[in-house]
DSSP file (Angstrom, degrees, kcal/mol; ACC not computed):
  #  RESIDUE AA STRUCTURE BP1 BP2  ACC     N-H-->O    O-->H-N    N-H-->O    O-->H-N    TCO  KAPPA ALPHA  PHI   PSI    X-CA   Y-CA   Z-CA
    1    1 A X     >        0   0    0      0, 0.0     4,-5.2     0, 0.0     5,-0.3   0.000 360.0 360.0 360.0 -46.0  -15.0    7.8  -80.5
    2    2 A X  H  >  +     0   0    0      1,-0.2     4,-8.4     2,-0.2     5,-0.5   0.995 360.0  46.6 -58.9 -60.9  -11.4    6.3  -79.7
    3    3 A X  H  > S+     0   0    0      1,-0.2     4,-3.9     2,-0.2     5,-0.3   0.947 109.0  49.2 -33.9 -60.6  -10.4    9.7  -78.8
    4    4 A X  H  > S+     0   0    0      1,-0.2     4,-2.0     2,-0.2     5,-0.4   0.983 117.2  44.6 -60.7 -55.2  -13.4   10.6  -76.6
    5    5 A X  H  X S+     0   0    0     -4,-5.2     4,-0.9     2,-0.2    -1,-0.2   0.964 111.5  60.0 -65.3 -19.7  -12.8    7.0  -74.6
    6    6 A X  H  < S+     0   0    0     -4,-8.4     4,-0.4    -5,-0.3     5,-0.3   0.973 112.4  32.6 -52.8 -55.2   -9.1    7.8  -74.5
    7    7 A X  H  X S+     0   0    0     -4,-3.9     4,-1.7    -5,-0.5    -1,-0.3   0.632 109.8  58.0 -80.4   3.6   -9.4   10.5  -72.9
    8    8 A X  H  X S+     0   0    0     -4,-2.0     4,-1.8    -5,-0.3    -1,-0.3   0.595 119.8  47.3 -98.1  -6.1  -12.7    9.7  -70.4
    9    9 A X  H >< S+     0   0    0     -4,-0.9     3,-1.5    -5,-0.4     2,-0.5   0.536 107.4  49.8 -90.4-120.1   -9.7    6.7  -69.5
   10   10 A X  H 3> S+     0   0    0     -4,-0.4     4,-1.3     1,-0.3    -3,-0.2   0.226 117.6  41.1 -67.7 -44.0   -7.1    9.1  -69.3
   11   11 A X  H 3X>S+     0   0    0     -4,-1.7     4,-3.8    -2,-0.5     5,-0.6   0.974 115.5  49.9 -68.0 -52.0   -9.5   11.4  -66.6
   12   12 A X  H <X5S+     0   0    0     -4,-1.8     4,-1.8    -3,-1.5    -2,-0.2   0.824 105.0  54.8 -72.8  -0.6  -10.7    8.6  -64.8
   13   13 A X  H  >5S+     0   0    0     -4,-0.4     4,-1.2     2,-0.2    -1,-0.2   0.772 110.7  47.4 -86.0 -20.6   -7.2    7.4  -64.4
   14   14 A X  H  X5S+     0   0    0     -4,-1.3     4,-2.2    -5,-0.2     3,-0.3   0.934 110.6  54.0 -75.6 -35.3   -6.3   10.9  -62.7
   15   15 A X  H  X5S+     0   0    0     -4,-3.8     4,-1.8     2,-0.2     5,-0.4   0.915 108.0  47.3 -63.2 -38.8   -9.5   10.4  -60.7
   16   16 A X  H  X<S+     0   0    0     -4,-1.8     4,-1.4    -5,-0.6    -1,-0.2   0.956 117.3  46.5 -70.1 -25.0   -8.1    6.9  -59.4
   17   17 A X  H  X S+     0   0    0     -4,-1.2     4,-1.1    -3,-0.3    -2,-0.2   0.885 107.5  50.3 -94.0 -37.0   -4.8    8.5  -58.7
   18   18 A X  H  X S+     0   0    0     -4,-2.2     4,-1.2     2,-0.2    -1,-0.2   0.793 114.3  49.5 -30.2 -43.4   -6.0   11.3  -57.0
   19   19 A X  H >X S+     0   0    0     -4,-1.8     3,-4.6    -5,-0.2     4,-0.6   0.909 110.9  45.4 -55.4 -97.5   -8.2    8.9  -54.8
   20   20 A X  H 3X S+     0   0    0     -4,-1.4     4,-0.8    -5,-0.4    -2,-0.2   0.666 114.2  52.5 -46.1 -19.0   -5.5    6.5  -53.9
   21   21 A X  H 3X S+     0   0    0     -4,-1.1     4,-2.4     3,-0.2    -1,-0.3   0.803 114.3  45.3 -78.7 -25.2   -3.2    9.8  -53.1
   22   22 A X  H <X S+     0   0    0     -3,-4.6     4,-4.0    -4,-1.2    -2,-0.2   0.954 113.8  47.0 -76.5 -45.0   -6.0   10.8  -51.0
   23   23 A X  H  X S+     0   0    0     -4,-0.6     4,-0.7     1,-0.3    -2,-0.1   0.616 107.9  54.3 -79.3  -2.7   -6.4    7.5  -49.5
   24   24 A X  H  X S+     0   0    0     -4,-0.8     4,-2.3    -5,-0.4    -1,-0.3   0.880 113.8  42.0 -83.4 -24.9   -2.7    7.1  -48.8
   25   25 A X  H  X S+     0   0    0     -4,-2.4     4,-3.6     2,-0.2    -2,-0.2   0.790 113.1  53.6 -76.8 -18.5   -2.5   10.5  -46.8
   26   26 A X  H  X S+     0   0    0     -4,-4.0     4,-0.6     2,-0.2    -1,-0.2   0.904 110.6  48.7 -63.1 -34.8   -5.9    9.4  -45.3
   27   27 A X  H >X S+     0   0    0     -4,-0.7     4,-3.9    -5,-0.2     3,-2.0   0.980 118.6  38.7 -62.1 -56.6   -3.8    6.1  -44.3
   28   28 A X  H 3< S+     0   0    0     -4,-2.3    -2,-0.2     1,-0.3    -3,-0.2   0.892 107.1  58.0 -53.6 -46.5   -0.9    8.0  -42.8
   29   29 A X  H 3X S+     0   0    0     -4,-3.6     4,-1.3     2,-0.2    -1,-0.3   0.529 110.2  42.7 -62.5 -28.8   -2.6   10.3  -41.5
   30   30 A X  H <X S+     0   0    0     -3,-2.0     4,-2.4    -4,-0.6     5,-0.2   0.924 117.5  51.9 -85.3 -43.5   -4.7    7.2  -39.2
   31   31 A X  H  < S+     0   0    0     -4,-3.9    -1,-0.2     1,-0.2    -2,-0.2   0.311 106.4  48.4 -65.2  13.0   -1.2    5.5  -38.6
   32   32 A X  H >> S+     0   0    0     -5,-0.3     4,-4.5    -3,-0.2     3,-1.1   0.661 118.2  44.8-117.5 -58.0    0.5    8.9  -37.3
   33   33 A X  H 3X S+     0   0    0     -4,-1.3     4,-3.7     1,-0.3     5,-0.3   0.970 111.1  55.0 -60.4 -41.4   -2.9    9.2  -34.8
   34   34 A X  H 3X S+     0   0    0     -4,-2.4     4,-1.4     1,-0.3    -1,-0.3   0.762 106.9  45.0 -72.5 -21.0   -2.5    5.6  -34.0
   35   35 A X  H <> S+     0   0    0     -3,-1.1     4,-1.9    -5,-0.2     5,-0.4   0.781 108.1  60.5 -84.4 -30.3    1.1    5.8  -32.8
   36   36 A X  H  X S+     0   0    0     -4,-4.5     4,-2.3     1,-0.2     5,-0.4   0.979 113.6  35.7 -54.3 -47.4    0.2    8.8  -30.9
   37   37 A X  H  < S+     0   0    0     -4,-3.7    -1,-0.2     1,-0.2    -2,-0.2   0.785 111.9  54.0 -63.2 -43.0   -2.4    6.6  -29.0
   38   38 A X  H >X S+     0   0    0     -4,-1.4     4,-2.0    -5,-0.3     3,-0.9   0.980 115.3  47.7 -64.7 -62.2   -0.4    3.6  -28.8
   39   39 A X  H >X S+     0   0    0     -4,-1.9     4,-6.4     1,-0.3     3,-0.9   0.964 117.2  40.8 -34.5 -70.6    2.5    6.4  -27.0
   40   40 A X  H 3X S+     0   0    0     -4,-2.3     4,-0.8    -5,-0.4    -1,-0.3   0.613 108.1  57.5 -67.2  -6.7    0.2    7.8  -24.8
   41   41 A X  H <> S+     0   0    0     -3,-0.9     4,-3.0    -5,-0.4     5,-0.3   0.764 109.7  47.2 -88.1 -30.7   -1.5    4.6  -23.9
   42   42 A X  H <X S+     0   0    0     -4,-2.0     4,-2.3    -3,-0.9     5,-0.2   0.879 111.6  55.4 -81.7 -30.5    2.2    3.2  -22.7
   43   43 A X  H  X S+     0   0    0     -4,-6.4     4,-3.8     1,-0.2     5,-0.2   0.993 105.3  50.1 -59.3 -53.0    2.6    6.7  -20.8
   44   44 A X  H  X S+     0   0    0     -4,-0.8     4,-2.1    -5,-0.4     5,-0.3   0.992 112.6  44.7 -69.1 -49.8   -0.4    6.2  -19.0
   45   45 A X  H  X S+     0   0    0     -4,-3.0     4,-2.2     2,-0.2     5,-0.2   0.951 112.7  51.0 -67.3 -22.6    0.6    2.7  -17.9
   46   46 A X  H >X S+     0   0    0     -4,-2.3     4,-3.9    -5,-0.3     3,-0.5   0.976 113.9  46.2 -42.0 -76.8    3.9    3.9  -17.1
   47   47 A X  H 3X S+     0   0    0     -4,-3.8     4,-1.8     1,-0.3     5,-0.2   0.937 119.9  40.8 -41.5 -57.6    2.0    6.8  -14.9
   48   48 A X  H 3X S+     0   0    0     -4,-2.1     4,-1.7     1,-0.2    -1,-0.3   0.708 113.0  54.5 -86.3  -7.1   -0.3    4.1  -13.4
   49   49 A X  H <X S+     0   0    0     -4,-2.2     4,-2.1    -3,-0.5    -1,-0.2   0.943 115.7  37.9 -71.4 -46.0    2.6    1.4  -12.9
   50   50 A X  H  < S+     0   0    0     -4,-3.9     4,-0.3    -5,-0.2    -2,-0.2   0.626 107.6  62.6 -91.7 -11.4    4.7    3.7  -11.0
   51   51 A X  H >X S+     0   0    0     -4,-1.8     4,-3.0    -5,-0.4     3,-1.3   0.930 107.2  50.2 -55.7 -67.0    1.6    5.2   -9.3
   52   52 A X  H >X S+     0   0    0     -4,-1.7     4,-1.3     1,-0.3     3,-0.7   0.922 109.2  52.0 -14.1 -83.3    1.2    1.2   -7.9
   53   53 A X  H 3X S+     0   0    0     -4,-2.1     4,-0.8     1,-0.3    -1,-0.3   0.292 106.1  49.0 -75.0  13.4    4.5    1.1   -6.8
   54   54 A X  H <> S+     0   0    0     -3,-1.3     4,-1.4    -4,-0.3    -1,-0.3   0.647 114.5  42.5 -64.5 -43.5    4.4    3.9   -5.0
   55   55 A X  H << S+     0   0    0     -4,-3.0    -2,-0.2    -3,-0.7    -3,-0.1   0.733 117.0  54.1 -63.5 -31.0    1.4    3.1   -3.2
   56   56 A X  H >X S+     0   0    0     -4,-1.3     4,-2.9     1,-0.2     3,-2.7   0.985 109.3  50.5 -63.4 -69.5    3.1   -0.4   -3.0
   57   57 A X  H 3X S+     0   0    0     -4,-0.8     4,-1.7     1,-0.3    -1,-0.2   0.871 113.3  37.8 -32.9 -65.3    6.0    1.1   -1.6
   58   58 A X  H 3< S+     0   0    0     -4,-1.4    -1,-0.3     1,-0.2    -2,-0.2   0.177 109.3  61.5 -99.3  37.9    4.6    3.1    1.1
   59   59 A X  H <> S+     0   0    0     -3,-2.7     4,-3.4     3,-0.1    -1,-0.2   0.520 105.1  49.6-111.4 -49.8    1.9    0.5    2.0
   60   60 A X  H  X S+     0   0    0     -4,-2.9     4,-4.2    -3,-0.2    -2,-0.2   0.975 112.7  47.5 -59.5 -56.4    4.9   -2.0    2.9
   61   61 A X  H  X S+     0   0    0     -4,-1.7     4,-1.7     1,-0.3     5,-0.3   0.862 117.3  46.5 -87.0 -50.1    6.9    1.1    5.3
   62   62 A X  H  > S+     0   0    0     -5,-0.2     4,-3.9     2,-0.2    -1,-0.3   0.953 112.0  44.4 -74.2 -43.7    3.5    1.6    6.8
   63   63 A X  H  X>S+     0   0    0     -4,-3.4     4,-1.6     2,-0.2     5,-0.5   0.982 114.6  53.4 -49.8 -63.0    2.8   -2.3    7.3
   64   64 A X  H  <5S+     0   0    0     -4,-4.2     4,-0.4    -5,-0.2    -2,-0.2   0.896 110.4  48.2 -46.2 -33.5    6.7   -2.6    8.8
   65   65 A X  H  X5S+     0   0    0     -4,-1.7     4,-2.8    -3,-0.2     5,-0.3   0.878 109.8  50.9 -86.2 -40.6    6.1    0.3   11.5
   66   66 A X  H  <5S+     0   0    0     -4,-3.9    -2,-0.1    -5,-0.3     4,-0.1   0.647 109.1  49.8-104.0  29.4    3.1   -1.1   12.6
   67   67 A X  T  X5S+     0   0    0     -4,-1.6     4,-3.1    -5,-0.3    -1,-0.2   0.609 113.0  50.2 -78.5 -41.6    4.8   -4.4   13.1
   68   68 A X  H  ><S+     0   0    0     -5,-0.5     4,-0.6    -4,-0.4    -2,-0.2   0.935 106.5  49.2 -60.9 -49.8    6.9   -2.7   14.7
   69   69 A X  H  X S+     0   0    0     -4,-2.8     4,-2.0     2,-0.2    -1,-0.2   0.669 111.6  52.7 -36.9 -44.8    4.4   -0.8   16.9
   70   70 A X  H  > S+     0   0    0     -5,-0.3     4,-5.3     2,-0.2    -2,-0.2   0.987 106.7  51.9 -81.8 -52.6    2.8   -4.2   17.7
   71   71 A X  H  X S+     0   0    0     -4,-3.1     4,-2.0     2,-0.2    -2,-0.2   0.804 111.8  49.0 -36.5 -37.5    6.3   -5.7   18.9
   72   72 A X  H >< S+     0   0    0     -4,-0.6     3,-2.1     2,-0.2     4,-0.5   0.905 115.2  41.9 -69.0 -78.9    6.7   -2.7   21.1
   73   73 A X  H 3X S+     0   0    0     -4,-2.0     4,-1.8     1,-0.3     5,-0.3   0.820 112.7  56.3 -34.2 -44.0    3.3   -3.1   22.6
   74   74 A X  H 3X S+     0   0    0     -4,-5.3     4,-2.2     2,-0.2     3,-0.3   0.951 108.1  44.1 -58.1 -34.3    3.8   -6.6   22.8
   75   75 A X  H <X S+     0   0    0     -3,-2.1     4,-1.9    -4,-2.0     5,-0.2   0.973 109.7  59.9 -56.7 -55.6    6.8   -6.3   24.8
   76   76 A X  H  4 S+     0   0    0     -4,-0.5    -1,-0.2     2,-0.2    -2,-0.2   0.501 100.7  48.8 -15.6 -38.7    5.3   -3.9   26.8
   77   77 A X  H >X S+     0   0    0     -4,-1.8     3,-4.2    -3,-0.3     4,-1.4   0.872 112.9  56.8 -80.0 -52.6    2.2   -6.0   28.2
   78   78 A X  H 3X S+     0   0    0     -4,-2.2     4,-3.3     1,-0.4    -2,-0.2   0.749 106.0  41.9 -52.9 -32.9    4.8   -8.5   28.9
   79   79 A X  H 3< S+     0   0    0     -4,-1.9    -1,-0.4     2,-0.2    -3,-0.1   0.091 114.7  50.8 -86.2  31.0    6.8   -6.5   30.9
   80   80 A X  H <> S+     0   0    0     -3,-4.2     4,-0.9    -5,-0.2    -2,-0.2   0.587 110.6  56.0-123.3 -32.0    3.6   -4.9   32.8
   81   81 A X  H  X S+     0   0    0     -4,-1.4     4,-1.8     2,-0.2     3,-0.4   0.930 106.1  48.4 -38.1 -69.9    2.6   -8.7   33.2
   82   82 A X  H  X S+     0   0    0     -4,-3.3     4,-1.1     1,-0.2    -1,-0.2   0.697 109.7  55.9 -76.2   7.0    5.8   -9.4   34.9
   83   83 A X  H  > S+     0   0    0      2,-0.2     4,-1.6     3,-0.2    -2,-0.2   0.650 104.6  45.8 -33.4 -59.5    5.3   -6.6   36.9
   84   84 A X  H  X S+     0   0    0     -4,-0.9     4,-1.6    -3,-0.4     5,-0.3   0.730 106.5  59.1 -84.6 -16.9    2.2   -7.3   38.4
   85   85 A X  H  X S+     0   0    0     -4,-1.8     4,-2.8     2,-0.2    -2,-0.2   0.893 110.8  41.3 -53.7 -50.0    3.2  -10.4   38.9
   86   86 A X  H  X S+     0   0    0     -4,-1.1     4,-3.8     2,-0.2    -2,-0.2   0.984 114.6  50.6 -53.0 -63.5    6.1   -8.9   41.1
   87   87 A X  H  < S+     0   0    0     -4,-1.6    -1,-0.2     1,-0.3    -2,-0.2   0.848 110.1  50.8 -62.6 -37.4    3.9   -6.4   42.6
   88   88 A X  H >X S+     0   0    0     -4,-1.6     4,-1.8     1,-0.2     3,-1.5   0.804 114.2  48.1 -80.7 -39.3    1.3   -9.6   43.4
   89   89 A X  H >X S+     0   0    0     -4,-2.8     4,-2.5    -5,-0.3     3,-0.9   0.995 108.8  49.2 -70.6 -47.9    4.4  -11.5   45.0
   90   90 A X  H 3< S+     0   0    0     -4,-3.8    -1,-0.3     1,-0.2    -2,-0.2  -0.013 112.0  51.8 -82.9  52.0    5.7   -8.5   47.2
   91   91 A X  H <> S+     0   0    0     -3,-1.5     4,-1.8    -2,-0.7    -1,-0.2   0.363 107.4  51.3-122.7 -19.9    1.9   -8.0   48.6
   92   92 A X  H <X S+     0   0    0     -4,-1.8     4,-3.3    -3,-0.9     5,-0.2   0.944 116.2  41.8 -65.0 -58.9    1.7  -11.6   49.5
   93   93 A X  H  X S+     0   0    0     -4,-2.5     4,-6.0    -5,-0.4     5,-0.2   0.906 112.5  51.1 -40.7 -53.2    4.9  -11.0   51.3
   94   94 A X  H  > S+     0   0    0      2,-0.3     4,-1.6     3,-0.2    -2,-0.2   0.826 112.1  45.7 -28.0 -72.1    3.9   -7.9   52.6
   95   95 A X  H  X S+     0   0    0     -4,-1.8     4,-0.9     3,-0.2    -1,-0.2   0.561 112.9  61.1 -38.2 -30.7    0.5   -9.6   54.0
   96   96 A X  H  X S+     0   0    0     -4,-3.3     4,-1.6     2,-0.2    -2,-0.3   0.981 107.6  35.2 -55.4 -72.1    2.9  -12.3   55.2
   97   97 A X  H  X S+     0   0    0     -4,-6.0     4,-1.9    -5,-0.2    -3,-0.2   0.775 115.9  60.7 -72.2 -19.6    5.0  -10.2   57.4
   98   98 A X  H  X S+     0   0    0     -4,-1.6     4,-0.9    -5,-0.2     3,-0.3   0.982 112.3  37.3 -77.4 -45.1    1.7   -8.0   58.5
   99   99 A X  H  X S+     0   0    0     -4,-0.9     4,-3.4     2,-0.2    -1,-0.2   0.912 116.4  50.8 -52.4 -35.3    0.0  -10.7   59.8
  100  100 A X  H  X S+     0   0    0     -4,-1.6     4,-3.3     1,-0.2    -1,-0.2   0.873 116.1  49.9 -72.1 -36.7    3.4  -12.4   61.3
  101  101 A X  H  < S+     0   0    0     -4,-1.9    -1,-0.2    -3,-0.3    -2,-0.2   0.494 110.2  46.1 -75.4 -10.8    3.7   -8.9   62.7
  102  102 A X  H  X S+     0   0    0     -4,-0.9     4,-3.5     3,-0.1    -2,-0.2   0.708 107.1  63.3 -50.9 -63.7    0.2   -8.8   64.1
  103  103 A X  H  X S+     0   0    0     -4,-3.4     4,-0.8     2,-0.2    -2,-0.2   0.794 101.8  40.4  -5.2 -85.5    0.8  -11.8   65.4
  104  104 A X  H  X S+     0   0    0     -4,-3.3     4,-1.3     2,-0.2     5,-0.2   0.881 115.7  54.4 -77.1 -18.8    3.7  -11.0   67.8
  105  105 A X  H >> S+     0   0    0      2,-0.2     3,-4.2     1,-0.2     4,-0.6   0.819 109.5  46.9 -64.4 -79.4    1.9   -7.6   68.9
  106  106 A X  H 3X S+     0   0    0     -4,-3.5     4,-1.2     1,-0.3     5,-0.3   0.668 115.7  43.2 -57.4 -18.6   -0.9   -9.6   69.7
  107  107 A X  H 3< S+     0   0    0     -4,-0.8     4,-0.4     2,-0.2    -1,-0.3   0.634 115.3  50.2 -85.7  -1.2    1.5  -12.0   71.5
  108  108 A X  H <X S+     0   0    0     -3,-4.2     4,-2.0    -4,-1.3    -2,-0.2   0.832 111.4  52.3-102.8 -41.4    3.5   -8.9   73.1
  109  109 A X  H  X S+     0   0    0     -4,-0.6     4,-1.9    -5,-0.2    -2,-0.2   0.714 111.0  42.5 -43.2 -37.1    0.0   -7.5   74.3
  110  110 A X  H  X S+     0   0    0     -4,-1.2     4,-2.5    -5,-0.4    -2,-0.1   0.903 115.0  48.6 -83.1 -27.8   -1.2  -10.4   76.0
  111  111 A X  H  4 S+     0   0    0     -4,-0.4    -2,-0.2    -5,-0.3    -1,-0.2   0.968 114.1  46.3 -62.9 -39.0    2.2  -11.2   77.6
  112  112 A X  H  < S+     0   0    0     -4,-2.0    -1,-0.2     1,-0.2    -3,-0.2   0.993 117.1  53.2 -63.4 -55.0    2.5   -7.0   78.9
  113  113 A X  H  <        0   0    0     -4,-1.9    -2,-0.2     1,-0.4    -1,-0.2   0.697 360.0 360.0 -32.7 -70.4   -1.4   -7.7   80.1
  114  114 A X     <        0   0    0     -4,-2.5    -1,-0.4    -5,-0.1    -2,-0.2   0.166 360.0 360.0 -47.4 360.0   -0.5  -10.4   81.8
């Protein structure tokens, strides 16, 4: 009897160490996957951080030219503003002296009639 329990102790203590050898490789084996994941989880926010700032990047250069764009165009009405303004002053003048010039023909006509 002593024998017979010795040895069903002496197999089930190779079955608990056979388990626990299985359950340490099972453990390494999750922790090996789980730094792969952890890796590849910082590479893909790496990839999508520098994705960002790249978009970031050329979001800003596009926003700066068409700041730029609008400065030009703003200068541009302004100088077509004072332009027409000029243009509106020499037609008054212009209307000035044709009438002032109307004027004396009509006074140089009545005088030849006369």
């Amino acid at each position: 009897q002593l024998h017979l329990t010795t040895s069903e102790k002496n197999e089930l203590a190779r079955c608990l160490e056979m388990v626990q050898n299985q359950l340490q490789e099972k453990e390494s084996e999750i922790k090996r996957e789980l730094s792969e994941y952890k890796d590849r989880l910082l590479q893909v926010e790496k990839e999508h951080q520098d994705a960002l700032t790249e978009a970031n990047r050329k979001n800003e250069v596009e926003i700066e030219a068409c700041h730029e764009k609008i400065s030009s165009l703003e200068h541009f009405i302004n100088s077509q503003k004072l332009e027409i303004e000029h243009l509106k002053s020499n037609k008054e003048q212009l209307n000035n002296s044709l009438k002032e010039a109307n004027q004396s023909l009509g006074e140089l006509l009545k005088t030849k009639v006369r």
